[in-house]
C-alpha positions in Angstrom: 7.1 22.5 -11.7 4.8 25.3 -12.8 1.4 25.1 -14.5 3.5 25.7 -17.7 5.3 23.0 -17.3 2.8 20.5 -15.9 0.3 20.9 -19.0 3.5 20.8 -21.7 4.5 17.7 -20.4 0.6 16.3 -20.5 0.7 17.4 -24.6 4.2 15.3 -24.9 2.4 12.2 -23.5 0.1 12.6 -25.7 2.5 12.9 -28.4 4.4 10.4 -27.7 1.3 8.2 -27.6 0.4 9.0 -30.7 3.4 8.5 -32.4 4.7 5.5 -30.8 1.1 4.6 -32.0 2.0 5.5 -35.5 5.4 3.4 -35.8 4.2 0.3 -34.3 4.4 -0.9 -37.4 7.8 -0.2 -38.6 8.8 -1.4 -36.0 7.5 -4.8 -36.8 10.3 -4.6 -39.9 13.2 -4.9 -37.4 15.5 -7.5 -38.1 15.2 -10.8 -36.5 17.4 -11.1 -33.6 20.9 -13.5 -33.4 19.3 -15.7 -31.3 18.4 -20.1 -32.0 15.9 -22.3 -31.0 17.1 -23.3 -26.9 18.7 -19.8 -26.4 18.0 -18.0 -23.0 16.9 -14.5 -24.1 15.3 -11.5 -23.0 11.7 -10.1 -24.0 9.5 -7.5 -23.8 7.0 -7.2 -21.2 5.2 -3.9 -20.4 7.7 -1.7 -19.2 10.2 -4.5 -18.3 12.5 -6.9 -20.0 12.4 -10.7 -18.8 14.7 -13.9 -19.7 12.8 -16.4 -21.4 13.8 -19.7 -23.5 13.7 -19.5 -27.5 11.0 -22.5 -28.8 10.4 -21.8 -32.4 10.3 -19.2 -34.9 6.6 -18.7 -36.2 5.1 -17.0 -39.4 6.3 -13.8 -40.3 8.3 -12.0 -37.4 7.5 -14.0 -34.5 9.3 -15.6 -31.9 7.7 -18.3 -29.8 9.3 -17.6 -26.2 8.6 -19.8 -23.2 8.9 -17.2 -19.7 8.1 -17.8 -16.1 4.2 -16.1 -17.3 3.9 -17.5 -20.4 4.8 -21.5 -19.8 3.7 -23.0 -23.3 5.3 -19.5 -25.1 4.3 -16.7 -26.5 4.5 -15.9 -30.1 6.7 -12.6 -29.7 7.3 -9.8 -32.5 11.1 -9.5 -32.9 11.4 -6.1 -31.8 10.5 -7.5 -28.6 12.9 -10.0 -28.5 17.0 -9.8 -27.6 20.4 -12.0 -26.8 21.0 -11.9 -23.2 23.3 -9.5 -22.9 27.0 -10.5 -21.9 28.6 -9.5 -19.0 31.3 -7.5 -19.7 34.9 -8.6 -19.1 37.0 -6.8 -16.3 38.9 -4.0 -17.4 42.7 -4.1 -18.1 43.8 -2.0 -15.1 41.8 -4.1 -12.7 43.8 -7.1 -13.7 47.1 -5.3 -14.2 49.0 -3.9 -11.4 52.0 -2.6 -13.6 49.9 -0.1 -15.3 51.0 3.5 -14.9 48.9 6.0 -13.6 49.2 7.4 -17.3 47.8 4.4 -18.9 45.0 4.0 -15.8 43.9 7.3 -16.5 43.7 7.3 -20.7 42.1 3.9 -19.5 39.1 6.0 -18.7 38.7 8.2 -21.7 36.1 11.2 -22.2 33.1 10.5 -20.4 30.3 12.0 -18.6 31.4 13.1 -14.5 28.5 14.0 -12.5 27.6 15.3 -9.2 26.5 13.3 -6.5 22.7 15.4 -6.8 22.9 14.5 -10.5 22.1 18.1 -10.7 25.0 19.2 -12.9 27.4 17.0 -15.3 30.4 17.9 -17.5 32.2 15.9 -20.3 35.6 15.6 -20.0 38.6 13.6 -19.5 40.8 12.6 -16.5 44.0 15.2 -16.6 45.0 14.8 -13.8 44.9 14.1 -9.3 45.6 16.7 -7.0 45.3 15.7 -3.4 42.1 15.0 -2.7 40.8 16.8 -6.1 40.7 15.3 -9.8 41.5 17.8 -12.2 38.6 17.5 -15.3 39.8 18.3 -19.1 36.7 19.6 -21.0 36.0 19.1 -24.7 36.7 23.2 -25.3 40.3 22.6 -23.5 39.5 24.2 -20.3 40.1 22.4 -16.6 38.0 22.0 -13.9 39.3 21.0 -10.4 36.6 19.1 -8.6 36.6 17.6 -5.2 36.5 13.8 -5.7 33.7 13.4 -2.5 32.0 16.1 -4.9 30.9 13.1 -7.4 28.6 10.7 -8.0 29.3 6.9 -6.3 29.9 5.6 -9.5 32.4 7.9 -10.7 34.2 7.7 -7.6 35.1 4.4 -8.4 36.2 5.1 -11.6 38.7 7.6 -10.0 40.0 4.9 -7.3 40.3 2.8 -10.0 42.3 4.7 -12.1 44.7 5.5 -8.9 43.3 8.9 -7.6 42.5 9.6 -4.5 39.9 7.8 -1.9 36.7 10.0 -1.1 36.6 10.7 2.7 34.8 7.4 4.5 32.5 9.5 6.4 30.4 10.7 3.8 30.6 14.2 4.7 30.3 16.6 1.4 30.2 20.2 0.8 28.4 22.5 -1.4 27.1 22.0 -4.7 28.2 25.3 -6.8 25.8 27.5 -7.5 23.0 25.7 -5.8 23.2 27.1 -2.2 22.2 24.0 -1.2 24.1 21.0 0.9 23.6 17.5 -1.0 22.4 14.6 1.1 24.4 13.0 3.6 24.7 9.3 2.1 25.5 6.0 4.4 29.4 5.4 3.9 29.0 2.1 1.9 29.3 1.0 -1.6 27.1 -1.1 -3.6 26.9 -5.1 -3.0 26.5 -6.5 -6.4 23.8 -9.3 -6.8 22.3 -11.0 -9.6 18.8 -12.2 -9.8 18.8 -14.5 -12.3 20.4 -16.7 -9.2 17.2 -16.6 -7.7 15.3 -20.0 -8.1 11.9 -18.8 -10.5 8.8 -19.7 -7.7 5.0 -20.5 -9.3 2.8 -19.6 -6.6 -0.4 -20.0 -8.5 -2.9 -23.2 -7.9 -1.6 -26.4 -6.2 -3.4 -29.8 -4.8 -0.5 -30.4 -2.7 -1.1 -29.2 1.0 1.0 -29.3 3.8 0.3 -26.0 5.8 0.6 -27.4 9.5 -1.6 -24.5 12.2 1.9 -22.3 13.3 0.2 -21.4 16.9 1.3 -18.4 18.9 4.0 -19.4 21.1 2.7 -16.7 23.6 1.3 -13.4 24.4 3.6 -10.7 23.2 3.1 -9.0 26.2 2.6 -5.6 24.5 0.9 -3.2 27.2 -1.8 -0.9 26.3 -0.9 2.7 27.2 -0.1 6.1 26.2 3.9 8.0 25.6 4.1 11.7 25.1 6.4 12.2 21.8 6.3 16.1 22.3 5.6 18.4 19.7 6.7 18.5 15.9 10.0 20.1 15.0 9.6 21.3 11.6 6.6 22.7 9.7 5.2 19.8 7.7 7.0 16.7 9.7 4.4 14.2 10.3 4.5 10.6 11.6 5.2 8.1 8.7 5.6 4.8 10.3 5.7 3.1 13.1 8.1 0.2 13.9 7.8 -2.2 16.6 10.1 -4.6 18.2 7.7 -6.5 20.5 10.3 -9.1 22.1 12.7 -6.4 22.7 9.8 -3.9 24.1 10.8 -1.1 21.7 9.2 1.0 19.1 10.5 3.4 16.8 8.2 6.2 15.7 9.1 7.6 12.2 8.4 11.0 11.1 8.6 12.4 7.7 11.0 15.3 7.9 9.3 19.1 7.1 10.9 21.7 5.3 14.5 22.0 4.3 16.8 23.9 6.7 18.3 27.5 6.0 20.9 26.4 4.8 19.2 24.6 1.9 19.7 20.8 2.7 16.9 18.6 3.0 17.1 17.0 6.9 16.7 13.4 6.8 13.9 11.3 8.7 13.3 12.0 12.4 13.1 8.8 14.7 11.9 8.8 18.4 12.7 5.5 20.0 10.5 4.3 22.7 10.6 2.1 25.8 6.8 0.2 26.0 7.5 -1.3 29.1 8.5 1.7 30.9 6.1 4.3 28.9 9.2 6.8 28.1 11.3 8.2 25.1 14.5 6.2 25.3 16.4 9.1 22.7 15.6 10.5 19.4 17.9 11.7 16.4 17.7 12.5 12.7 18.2 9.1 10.2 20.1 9.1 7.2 19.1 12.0 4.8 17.6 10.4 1.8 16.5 7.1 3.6 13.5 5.6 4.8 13.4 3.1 7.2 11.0 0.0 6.6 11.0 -2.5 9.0 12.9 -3.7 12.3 14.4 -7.0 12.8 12.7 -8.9 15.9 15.6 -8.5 18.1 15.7 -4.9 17.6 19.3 -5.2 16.8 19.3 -4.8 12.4 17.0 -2.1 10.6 15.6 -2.3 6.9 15.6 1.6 5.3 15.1 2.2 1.2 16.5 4.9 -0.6 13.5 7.4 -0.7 11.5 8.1 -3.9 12.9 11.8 -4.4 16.7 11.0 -3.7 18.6 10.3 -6.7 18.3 6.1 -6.2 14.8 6.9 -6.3 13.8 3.9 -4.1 16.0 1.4 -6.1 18.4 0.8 -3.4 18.1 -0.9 0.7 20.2 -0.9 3.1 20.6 -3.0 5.7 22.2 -1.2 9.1 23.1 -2.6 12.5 22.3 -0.5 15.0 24.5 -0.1 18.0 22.6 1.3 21.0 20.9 4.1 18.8 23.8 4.4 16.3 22.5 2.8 12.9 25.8 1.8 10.9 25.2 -0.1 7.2 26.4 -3.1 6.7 24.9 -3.8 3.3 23.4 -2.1 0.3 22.1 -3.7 -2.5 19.9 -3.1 -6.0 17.4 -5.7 -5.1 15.5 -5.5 -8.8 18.5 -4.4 -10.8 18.5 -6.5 -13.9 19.6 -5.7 -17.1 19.3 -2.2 -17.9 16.1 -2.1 -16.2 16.0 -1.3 -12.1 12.6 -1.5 -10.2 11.8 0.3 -6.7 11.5 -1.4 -3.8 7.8 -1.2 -2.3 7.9 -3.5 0.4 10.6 -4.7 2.8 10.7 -6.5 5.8 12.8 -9.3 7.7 11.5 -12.9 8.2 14.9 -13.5 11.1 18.1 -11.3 11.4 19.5 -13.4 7.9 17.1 -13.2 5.4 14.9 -10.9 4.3 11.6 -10.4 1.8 11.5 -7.6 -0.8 8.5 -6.8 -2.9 9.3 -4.7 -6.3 6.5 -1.9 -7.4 5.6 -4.4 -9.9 4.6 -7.3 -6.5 8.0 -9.3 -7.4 8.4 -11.1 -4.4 12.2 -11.9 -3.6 14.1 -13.8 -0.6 17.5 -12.6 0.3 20.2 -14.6 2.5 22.3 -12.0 4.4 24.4 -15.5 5.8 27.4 -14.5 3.1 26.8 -11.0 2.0 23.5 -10.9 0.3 22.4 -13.8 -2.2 18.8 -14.1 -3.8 17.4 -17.3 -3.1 13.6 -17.7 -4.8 11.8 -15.0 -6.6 8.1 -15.4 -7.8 6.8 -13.5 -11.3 5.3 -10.2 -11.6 1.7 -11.6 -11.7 0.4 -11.3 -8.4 -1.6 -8.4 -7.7 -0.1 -4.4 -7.6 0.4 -3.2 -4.2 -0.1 -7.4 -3.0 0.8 -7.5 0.9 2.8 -10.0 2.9 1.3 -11.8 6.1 3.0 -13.9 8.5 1.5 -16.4 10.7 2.4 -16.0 14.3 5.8 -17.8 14.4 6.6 -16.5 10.6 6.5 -20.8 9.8 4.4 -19.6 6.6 3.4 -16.3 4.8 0.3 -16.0 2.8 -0.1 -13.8 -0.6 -2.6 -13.3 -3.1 -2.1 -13.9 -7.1 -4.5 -13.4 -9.4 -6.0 -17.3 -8.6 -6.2 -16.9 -4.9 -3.7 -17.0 -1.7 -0.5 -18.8 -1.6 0.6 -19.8 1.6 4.8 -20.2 1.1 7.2 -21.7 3.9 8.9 -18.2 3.9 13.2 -19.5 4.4 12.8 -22.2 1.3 9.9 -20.6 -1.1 8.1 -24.0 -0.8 4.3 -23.7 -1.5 2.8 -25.5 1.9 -0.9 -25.0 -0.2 -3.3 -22.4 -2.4 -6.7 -21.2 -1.6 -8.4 -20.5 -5.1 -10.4 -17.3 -5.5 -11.2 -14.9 -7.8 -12.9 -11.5 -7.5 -9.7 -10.6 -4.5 -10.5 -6.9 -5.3 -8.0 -3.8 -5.4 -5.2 -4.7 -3.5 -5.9 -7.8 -1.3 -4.2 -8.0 2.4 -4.3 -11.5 4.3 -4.2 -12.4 8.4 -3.4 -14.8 9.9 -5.4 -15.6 13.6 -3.0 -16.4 16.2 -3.8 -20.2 16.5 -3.4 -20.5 12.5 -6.3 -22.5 12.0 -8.3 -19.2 9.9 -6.7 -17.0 7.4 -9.0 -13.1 6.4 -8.8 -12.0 3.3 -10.4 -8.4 2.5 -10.2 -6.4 -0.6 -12.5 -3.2 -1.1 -15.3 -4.0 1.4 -15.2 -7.8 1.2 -14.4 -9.9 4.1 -13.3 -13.6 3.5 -12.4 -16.0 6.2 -11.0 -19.5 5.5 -11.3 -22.5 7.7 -7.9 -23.6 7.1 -8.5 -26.9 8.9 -11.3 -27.6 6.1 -10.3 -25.9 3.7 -13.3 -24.2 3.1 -14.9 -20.8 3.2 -16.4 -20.2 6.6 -17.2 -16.3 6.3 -18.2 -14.1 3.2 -20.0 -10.5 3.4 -19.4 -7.0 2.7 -19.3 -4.2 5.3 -20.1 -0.9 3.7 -18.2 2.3 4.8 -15.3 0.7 6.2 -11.3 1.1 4.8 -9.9 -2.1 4.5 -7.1 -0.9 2.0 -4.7 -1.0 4.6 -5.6 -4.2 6.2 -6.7 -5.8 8.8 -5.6 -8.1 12.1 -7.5 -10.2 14.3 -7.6 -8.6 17.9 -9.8 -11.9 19.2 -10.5 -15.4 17.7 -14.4 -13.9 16.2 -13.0 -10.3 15.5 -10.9 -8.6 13.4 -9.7 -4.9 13.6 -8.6 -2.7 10.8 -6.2 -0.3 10.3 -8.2 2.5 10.9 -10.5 1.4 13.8 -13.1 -0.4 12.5 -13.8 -3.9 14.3 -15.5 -6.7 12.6 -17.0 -9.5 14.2 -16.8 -12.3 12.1 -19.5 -14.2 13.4 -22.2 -11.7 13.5 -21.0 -10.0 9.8 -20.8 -6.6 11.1 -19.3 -3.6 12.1 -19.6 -3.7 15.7 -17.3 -0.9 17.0 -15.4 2.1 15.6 -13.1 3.6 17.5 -11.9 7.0 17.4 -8.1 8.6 17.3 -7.0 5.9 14.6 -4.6 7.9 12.8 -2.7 6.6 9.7 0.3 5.6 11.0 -1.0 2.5 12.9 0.7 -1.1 13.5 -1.6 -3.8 14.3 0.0 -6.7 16.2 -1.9 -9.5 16.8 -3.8 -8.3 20.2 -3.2 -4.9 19.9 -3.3 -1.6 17.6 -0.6 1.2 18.0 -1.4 4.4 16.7 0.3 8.4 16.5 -2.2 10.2 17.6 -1.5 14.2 17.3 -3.5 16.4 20.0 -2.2 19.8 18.3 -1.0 21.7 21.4 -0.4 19.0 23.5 1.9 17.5 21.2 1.6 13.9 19.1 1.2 10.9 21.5 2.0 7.2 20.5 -0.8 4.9 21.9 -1.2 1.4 22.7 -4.4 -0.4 22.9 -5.4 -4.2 23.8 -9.0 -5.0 21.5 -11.8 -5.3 21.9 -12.4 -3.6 25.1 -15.2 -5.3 27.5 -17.7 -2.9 26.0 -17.5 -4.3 22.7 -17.5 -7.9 23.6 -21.0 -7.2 25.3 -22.3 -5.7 22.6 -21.2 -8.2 20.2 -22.8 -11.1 23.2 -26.6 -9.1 22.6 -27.1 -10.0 19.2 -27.8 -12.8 17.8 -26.3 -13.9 14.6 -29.0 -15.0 12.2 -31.6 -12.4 14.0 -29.9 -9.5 12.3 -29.6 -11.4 8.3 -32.1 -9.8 6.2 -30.8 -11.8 3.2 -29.4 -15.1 3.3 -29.5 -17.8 1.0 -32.6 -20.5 0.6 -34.4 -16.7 0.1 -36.4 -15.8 -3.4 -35.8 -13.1 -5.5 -36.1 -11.7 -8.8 -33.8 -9.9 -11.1 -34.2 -7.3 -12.9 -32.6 -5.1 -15.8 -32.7 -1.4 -16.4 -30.4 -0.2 -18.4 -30.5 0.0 -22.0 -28.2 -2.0 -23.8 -28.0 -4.8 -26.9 -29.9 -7.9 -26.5 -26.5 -9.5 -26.1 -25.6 -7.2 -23.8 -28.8 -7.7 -21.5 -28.5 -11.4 -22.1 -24.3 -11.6 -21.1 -25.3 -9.6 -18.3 -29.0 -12.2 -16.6 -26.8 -15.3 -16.8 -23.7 -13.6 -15.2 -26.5 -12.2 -12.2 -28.0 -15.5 -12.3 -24.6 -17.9 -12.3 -23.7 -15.8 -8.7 -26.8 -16.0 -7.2 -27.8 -19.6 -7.7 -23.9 -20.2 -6.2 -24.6 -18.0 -3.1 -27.9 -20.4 -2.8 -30.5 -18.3 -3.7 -34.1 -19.6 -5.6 -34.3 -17.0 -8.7 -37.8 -16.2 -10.0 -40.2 -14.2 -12.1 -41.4 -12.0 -9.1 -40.7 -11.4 -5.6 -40.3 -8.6 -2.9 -36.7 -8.9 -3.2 -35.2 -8.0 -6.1 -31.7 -7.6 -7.1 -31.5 -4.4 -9.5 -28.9 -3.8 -12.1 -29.0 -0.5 -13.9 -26.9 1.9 -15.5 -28.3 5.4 -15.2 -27.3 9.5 -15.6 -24.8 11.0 -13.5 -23.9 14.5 -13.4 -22.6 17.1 -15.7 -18.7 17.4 -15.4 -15.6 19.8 -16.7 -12.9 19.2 -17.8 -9.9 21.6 -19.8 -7.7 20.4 -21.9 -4.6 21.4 -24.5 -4.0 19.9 -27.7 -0.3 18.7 -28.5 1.6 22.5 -29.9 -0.9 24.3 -28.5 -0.6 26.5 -25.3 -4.1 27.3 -25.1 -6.5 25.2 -22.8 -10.3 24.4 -24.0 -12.8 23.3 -21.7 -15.1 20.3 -22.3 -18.3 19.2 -21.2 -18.8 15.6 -19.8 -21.8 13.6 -18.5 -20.8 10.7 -16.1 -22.8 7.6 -15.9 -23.5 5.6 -13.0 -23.6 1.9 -12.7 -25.5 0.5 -9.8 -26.2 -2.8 -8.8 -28.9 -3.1 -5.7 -30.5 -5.1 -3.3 -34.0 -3.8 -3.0 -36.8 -5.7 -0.2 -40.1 -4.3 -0.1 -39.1 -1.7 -2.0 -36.0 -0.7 0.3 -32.3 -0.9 -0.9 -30.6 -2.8 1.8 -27.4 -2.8 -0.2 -25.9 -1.3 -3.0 -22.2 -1.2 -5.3 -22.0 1.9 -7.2 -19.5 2.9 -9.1 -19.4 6.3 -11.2 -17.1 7.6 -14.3 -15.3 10.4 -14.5 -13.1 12.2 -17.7 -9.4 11.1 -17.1 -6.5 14.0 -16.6 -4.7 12.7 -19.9 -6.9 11.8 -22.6 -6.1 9.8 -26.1 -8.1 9.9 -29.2 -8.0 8.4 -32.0 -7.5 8.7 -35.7 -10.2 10.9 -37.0 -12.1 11.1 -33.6 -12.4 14.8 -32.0 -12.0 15.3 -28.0 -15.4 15.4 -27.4 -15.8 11.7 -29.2 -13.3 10.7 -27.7 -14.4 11.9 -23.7 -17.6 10.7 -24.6 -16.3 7.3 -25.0 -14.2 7.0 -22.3 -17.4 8.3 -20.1 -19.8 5.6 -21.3 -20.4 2.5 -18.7 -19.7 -1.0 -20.7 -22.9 -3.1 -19.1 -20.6 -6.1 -18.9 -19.3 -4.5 -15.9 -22.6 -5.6 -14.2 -21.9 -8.7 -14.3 -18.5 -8.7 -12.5 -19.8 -7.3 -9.1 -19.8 -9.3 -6.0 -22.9 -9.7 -4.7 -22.8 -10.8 -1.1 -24.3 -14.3 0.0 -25.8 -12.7 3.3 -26.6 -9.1 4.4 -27.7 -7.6 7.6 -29.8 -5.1 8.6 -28.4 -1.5 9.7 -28.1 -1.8 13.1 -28.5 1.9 13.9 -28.3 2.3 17.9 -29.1 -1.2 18.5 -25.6 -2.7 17.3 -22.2 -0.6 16.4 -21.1 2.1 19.1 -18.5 4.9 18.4 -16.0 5.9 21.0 -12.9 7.0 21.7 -9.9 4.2 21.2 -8.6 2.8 24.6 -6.3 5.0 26.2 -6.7 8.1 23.3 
């Protein structure tokens, strides 16, 4: 896409915006739906439409619809209601094996035939089969002879149905015409057909009930640390992408993301290396499935998870489940996992809790559990209103999982969807991840730079703090029973509230594994090496031994302090803002008053000047616009030091949308001012230690790197 292209298609947002804007409101004079009072019907929701129960019809246009999010109802507009749709009846020839291959073929009719790249389409009508080749009428009267492996899945059916000839089972295609370019090998396997609405609706939100027994490690996983040449990359832009790990089985298979497409034009599919960990060696390495990328491997090493990647045609829709026979991956299944309706999700998650079932996660969190015992059945499925980008973790045996909603963590018996308890929270953060420590008596929770660790004995908090600087968007794992180790190196001790090592060569594609972290580490000439570490080394555990945990707390509750305001805002505003400040320091224990030399400082103050161009819907000509950002700060300050800060900053957004009568630089200058509410929403931290400079975290290489 060029520049052209990219800023046309910003002005049709806009437009579009504006006039869906516009005809809300006829809209609203739709007429009412077919449906009664006790009818199962679909309704609007975002993007998506959900099944719901009719309750009563309300003033005007509105339905009252009980779903799985709304469970009293939800007085709907009835433009956002619909019947369930019907499924439709099988077709004539499928039930009638006298038809002739006349009657099979005007069965089908004038439709649209497409290409298995989706890249070209034609409409026509079936005139006839020639050997492997269906022969295409078009609407001027002119035929087309197309190989039938040349089309798309689903009009191959249609063809087989209506008696022509069986694409070859291999999968093996030729050229598109005119492109010059090879289309995607696909896996040899058609479509398992589910339905979701089998799946048993699961409310993971708060419960009293509590049942969650400690699922200990049954034993070390005996996971080596050491270091496995991979050898050098084989493309220009093939990186390492994942990193799966069979730790019973000793095996790991190191995904790379394939580079640049071959000369012949087709795009190469992922490249795997699979490696032995006992015996530190490459055990043989091949190109995946074009199109395909491979999530997660079974614990016996003997089934593999892959999703159909974002930029083939399924556009991450479908998985598939393959078998894999020595290094040979053959599919066995291949389903739609959030096809319902007319509306399909991606699959953003997927991962196996035993060789017969497995979790999938939808791009909007859906959590669903599929049984592979009889082909592939969903069992439970929750709503869509745990957090975007929520993460699974599995105690040690897999007995339970934990995941966060917008009330806290539910931990789930992961083979029947029961709900074994709920931790209640609130302020989780962007994208919460969970762990569980091996003897399954604590459960970490981070989200941005928040650390919470729950006694799950008790029931009870035993940990809360921030650590500044550190990535925990990626999660974390606990590499000893007081430390956890993150994604990208940093280890926490828990006790002590602290970054106490970082270690070096962390690259992206890491896997942490309950006492170890495996990382692809790429030393440029000397090739990319996959390394295996066992944390924390002796070092840190005698670092973490010097220091004393309540020696390094600057602030801790029991202390004074003061709060202050300096920002200008409405009275309300100011006042909203003290009793939010003052609710979450009294509740992390701290004695608020009129002066002290710690203060806790909320202000909203000048950023810096920004630019920003943009086009106006019909117009090809961009403008540039000024913009000042404003910063929002809330501080710790003792003795006139900060000793810890949250700032956050605004900035003018890529697509902007004014409104009636307002100009763009109203309209950026709106969307650049800080509401002072915000303030009040920021976790402030209970304790806080002092930097520890050279007296507490070290640096250094990881283990083995």
């Amino acid at each position: 896409m060029n520049w052209a292209q990219y800023f046309l298609r910003i002005a049709l947002t806009i437009a579009l915006a504006v006039f869906a804007a516009s005809s809300r409101a006829a809209d609203t004079d739709k007429a009412m739906p077919k449906v009664k009072v006790g009818d199962t019907v679909e309704v609007k929701d975002g993007d998506n439409w959900v099944r719901g129960t009719v309750l009563e019809f309300s003033i005007g246009d509105r339905i009252k619809v009980k779903t799985d999010k709304f469970t009293g109802g939800w007085p709907y507009r009835a433009d956002e209601v619909r019947p369930l749709a019907k499924k439709k009846p099988p077709a004539d020839d499928d039930t009638n094996p006298f038809a002739t291959p006349e009657e099979k073929t005007e069965k089908v009719g004038k439709r649209t035939w497409s290409d298995r790249s989706g890249k070209f389409k034609i409409e026509a009508t079936i005139a006839r089969f020639d050997s492997d080749k269906v022969v295409l009428k078009r609407t001027d009267g002119k035929e087309v002879s197309v190989p039938v492996e040349r089309l798309s899945p689903e009009d191959q059916k249609i063809i087989v149905k209506a008696g022509g000839p069986t694409p070859a089972a291999d999968g093996k295609e030729s050229e598109d015409a005119g492109s010059g370019d090879k289309a995607a090998p696909k896996p040899a396997i058609e479509l398992t057909e589910t339905d979701l609405s089998e799946a048993t609706p699961l409310d993971v939100s708060h419960t009293d009930n509590w049942t969650y027994k400690p699922d200990v490690a049954s034993k070390e996983l005996g996971l080596r640390a050491g270091r496995l040449a991979l050898g050098q990359r084989l493309a220009f832009g093939e990186r390492a992408e994942d990193l799966l790990i069979s730790p019973s089985k000793q095996t790991a298979f190191v995904v790379f993301k394939p580079g640049d497409k071959r000369k012949d034009g087709t795009q190469p599919g992922p490249r795997i290396v699979a490696c032995d960990l006992a015996k530190r060696k490459v055990l043989a390495a091949g190109e995946f499935h074009s199109g395909q990328q491979p999530l997660d491997l079974s614990e016996d090493g003997t089934l593999l998870l892959a999703r159909a990647s974002r930029d083939s045609p399924e556009k991450g829709t479908v998985l598939t489940l393959y078998a894999l026979d020595g290094f040979e991956a053959k599919p066995k299944l291949a389903w739609k996992p959030y096809a319902e309706g007319r509306e399909t999700r991606e699959v953003s998650w997927a991962g196996f809790i035993d060789s017969k079932h497995v979790l999938t996660m939808s791009d909007r969190s859906s959590l669903v559990m599929w049984d592979l015992t009889a082909g592939v059945k969903p069992v439970y499925r929750t709503g869509s209103d745990v957090f975007g980008g929520a993460s699974i973790a599995f105690s040690p045996n897999k007995k339970y999982l934990a995941m966060c909603d917008r009330t806290g963590a539910a931990i789930l018996e992961p083979l029947t969807g029961a709900v074994a308890g709920h931790l209640s929270m609130s302020d989780l953060g962007f994208r919460p991840k969970a762990a569980f420590r091996d003897d399954g008596r604590k459960l970490a929770i981070v989200g941005g730079s928040r650390v919470r660790v729950w006694d799950l004995d008790r029931r009870q908090i035993d940990r809360d703090f921030s650590v500044d600087r550190v990535r925990l968007d990626s999660g974390v794992s606990w590499a000893d029973d007081d430390r956890l180790i993150s994604s990208h190196g940093d280890l926490i001790d828990v006790e002590r509230r602290i970054v106490l090592w970082k270690y070096q060569g962390v690259s992206d594609t890491t896997k942490l594994i309950r006492e170890s972290l495996w990382t692809v580490s790429d030393n440029g000439r000397d090739g990319q090496t996959l390394i295996g570490a066992r944390l924390p080394h002796e070092a840190a555990r005698s670092r973490a031994n010097s220091i004393k945990p309540n020696d390094i707390l600057v602030i801790k509750p029991g202390m004074d302090v003061s709060l202050e305001m300096q920002f200008v805002g409405t009275p309300q505003d100011q006042e909203t803002v003290h009793q939010a400040l003052l609710k979450r320091l009294t509740d992390n224990g701290m004695k608020v008053v009129p002066q002290s030399n710690l203060k806790l400082v909320a202000q909203i103050k000048p950023g810096k000047a920004m630019t920003i161009a943009y086009r106006t819907f019909g117009s090809r000509n961009e403008s540039q616009y000024s913009a000042m950002s404003q910063v929002m700060e809330l501080s710790y300050v003792l003795n006139g030091q900060p000793v810890w800060t949250h700032k956050g900053e605004t900035s003018p957004p890529h697509i902007l949308h004014t409104k009636k009568g307002q100009t763009i630089d109203q309209a950026l200058a709106d969307h650049m001012r800080v509401d002072p509410k915000g303030l009040g929403s920021i976790y402030v931290p209970s304790h806080i230690t002092r930097p520890l400079g050279d007296e507490g975290s070290r640096t250094s290489p990881l283990p083995g790197a």
